[in-house]
N, C-alpha and C positions, 0 to 999 in steps of 0.2 A: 726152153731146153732144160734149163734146170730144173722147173716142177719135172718135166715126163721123167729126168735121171734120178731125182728123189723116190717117184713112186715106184720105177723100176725096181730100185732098189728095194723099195721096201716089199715088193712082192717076193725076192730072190731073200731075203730074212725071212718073211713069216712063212715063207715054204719050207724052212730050213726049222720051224721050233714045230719039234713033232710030239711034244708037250705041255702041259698046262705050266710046269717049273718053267721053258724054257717060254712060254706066251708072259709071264712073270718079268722076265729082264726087261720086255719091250713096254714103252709106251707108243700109243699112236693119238695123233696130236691132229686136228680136223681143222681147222683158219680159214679166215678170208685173206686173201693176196695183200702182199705186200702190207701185212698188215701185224708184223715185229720184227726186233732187231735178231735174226737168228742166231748168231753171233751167240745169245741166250743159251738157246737146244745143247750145245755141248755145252756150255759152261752148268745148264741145269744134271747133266749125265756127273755130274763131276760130283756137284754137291750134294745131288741124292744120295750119292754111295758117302761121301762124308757123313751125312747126318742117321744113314742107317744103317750104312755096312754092307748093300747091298747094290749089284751094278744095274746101270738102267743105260739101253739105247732106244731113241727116240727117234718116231718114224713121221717126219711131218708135209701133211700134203695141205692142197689149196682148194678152196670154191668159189664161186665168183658170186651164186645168190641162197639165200636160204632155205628158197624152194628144191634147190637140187642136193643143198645135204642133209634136207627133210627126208628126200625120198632115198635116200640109199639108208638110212639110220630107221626109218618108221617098221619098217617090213623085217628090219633085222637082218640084214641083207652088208651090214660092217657093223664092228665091234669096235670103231673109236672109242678111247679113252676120258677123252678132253675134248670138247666141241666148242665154239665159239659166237652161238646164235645171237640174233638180235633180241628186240624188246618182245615183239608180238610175235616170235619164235617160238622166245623159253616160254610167252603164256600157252600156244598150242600146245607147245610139248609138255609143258605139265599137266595139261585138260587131257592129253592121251596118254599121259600116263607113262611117258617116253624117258624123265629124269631120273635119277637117282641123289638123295640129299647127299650135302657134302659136308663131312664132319671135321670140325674144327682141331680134335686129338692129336696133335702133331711130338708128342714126346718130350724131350725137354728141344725140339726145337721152336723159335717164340710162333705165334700164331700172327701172323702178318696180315690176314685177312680179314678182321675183324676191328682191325687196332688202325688200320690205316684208310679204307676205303668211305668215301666221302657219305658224309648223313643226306646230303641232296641225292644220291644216288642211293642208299637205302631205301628212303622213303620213296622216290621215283619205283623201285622196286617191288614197296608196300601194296602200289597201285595195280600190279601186275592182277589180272585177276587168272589163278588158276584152281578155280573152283576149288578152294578152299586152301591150299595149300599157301603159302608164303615163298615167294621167288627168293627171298631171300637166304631160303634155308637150301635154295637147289639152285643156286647161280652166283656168281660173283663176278658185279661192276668189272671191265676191263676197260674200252673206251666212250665214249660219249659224244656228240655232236650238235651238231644244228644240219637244216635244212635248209640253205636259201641260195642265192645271186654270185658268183662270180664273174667280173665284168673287167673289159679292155676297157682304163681311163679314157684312152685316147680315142676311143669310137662310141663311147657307152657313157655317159653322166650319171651322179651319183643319184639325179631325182631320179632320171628313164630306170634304172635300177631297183629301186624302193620299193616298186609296186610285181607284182606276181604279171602284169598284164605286160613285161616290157618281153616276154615271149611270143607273146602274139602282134606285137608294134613290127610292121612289113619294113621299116627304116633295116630290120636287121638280117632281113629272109636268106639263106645258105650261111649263117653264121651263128646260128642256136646248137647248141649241144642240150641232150635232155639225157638223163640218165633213165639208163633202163631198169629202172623197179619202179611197177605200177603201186603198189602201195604208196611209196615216200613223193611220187609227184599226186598221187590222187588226196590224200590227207591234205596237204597245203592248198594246193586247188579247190576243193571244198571249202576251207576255211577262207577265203577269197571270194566265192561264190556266194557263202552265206554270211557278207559283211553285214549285210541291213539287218539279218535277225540274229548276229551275235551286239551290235549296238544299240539294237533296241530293248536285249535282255533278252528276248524270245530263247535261245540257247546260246552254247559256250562253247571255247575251244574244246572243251576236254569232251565234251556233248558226241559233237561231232567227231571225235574219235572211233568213235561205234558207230556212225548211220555209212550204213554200205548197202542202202536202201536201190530200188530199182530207181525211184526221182533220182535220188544224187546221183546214181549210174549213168541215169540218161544225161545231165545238168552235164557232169566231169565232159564225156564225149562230145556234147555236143560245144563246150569250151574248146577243147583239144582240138575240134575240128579244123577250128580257125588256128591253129600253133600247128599242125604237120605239115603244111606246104610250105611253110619257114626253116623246118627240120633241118641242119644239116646229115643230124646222126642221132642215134637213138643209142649211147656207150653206157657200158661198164665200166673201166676202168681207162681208155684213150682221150679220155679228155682233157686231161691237165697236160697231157703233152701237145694236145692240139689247142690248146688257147696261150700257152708257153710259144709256141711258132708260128699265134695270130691268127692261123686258120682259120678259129673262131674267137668270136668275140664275147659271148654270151653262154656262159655255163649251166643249166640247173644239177647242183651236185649239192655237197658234204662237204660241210666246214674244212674237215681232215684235208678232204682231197683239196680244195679252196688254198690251203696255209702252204701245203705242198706244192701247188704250181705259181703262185706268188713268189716264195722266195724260188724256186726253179728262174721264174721267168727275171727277177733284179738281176740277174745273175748274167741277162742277155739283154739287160736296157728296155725289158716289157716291162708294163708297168698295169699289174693287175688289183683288184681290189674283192673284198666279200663281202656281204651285206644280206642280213634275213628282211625279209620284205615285212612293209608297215601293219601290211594285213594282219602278219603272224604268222605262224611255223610250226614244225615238231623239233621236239627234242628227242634225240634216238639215243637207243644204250646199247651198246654189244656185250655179254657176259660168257665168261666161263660156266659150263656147266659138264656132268658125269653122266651118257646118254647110260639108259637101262642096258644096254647089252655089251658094255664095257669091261674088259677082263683084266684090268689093273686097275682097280681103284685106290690101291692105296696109292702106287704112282703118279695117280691123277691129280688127287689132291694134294700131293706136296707139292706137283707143278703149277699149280693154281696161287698155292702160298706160295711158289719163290716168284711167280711176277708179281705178283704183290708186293714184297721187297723194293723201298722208295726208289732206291738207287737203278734200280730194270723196271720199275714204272716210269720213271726220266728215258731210260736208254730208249723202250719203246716209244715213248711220244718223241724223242727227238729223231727216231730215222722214220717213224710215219706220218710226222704231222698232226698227227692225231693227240687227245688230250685223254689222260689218264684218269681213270674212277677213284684214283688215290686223291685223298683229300688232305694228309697233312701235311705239316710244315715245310717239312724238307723238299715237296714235291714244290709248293707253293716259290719258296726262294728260290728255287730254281728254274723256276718256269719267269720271274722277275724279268721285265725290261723296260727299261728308262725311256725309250723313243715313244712309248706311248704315253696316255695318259691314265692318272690311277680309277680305277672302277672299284666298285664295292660287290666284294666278293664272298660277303658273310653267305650267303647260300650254301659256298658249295665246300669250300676251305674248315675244317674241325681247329679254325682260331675266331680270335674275335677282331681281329685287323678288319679295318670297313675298306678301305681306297687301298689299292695294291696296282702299281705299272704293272698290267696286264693285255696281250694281244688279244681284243675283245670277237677276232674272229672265234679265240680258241675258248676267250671265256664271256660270254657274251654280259652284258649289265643286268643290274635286274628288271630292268622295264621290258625287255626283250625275253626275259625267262616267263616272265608275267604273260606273255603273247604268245606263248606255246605251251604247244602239250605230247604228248608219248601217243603212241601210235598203238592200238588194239588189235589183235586177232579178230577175223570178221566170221570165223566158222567157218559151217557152210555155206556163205554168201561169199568168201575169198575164191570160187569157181567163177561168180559173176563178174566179181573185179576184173580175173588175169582174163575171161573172155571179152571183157569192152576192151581193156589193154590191148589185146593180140587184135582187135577191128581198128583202136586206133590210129597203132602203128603203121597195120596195113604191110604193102610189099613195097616201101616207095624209097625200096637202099637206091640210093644214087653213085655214079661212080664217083663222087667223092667218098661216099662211105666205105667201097672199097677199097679205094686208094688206102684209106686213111689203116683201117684193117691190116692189110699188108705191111705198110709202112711202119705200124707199131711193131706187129712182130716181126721185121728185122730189126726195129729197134729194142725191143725184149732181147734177140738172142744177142747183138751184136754188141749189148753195154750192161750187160750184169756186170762186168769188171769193175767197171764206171760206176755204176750205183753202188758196188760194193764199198770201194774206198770211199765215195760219197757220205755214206752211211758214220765212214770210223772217222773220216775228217768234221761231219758235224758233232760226234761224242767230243769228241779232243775239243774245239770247238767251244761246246757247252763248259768242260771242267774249268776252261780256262776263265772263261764268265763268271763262275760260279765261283771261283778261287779270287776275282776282284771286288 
């Protein structure tokens, strides 16, 4: 209810600016769900007009995959300001030519984005291939992830877990969640598939980031075969609330979404856990970027540097779960906790501290960084993908999948109040941590 009242709204604004001055006040802001602290968007309206004089209202809506805000942004069909694509997003969009770079000139206000965002995600970056360009110069780190296992202690053991194959183990059939993007399970599934010729050298993780070959096409489905009659639900976004109330027991999701229904579910005496399987994994990146048909760019880019700002790089990971592309200090002490144990986190932190009490869902160790890789654009072969995808799925919603559908969204409209305070009680929360 809230997204439909936001765009509403923002359609009854942009109908109202019957000029390029008055298209100037607005920014419009393109996201994935549930995925910042909004609380931000006016505190950003505040500080634009501080640091330039000038007033800004921000118009921000939601997507659930990146294929659908590929397609209203390629054809030029919206003039988003600020978009939020994944890794092998901004590589397509740069290969078509869809970005605009993002200039670091901010006046005498400091340059946040350059000074704070982590060298593992630069150079993660570096990898991007968009035919010749540098993602660097047309994107900015916002969060970061892994790909693997969420799992009910009490039904699910930590070895059944470890391996990519405990989706297809019939022990757990009407209680698998898979997430819906064929990409992010087909990338890990191959690198599963091809253990014997990544151990024997034959190729590599990073290898296999590119082969979206008709073999592996055939190899992924005919895997998948054996995991849909186990299916309970094929989500987007309802699964951390459905393994939070046990329904299921076995996730394949997103670190993020993982850290999120863990502490949800301590919360209720469930007792969840995450874990990137022994095979291996991806590591994914979501970034800010300025698509080409953007008619505020200068508002864009100062919104890009104030989340970069340590202080709203903390606030965002602490209401999403999610771990921020800021790599310095300030972010690192604060992300500190004592109940774990310390990891060495020279990769990803701009210090030389090796062992840091860190929750290793959010920062994984290096041996697990070692065992993955970023996820490519496949071109023209990306039609072959989402077509085995849409075979694999198949029609096989069951009335639990319904049920569960409904049940979310009356749980969507009926505790946005609930998540909100949520959100300011975990900020309070963290300061207090942070201040002992």
């Amino acid at each position: 209810m809230k997204k439909v009242l936001t765009i509403a709204l923002a359609g009854l604004l942009l109908a109202s600016c019957s000029s390029s001055d008055q298209r100037n006040t607005v920014l419009k802001v393109y996201n994935w769900s549930d995925y910042i602290d909004e609380e931000l968007l006016g505190e950003f309206e505040t500080w634009y007009e501080e640091q330039t004089g000038e007033p800004i209202t921000v118009i921000y809506q939601t997507f659930d995959i990146n294929e659908s805000m590929l397609a209203k942004i390629e054809k030029g069909h919206e003039d988003y300001d600020v978009v939020c694509p994944s890794d092998y997003m901004i590589e397509r969009m740069l290969r078509e030519d869809l970005l605009l770079p993002i200039e670091r000139d901010f006046g005498d206000t400091p340059n946040y984005i350059d000074g704070s965002t982590s060298k593992y995600i630069k150079d993660c970056f570096n990898d991007i291939d968009g035919n010749g360009k540098n993602a660097n110069d047309y994107s900015v780190g916002f969060m970061w992830g892994t790909t693997g296992i969420l799992y009910n202690t009490a039904y699910v053991t930590q070895e059944e877990a470890s391996t990519w194959d405990v989706i297809r183990n019939e022990k757990f059939a009407g209680k698998i969640l898979i997430k819906d993007a064929a990409r992010d399970v087909y990338a890990p599934i191959l690198i599963r598939m091809r253990q014997d010729e990544i151990n024997s050298g034959k190729t590599t993780i990073k290898d296999l980031m590119f082969d979206c070959s008709d073999e592996s096409l055939a190899d992924f489905e005919e895997y998948m075969s054996h995991v849909k009659p186990l299916v309970a639900g094929w989500e987007a976004d309802f699964g951390k609330e459905q393994m939070t109330q046990e329904k299921a027991w076995i996730s394949y999701t997103w670190s993020g979404d993982a850290v999120w229904a863990i502490e949800e579910a301590a919360d209720v005496d469930v007792e969840l856990a995450y874990t990137v399987p022994k095979e291996g994994s991806t590591v994914w990146f979501d970034g800010w970027v300025i698509p080409k048909y953007a008619k505020n760019i200068k508002a864009a880019r100062y919104f890009i540097n104030f989340m970069c700002i340590p202080e709203n790089a903390i606030r965002n990971s602490d209401v999403t779960g999610y771990v921020s592309a800021n790599g310095g200090r300030e972010v690192m002490e604060a992300m500190i906790d004592s109940t774990f144990d310390p990891i060495d986190v020279r990769y990803f932190f701009n210090e030389e501290d090796s062992l840091v009490c860190l929750d290793p869902a959010l920062y994984p160790d290096q041996w697990v960084i070692d065992h993955c890789a970023m996820e490519h654009d496949s071109g023209e072969r990306t039609r072959y993908l989402l077509e085995t995808w849409a075979r694999i799925k198949g029609d096989n919603a069951t009335t639990f999948t319904y049920v569960v559908i409904f049940t979310t969204l009356a749980l969507l409209i009926g505790g946005s109040v609930y998540k909100r305070e949520k959100k300011r009680r975990r900020r309070i929360q963290h300061k207090k941590m942070k201040r002992k």
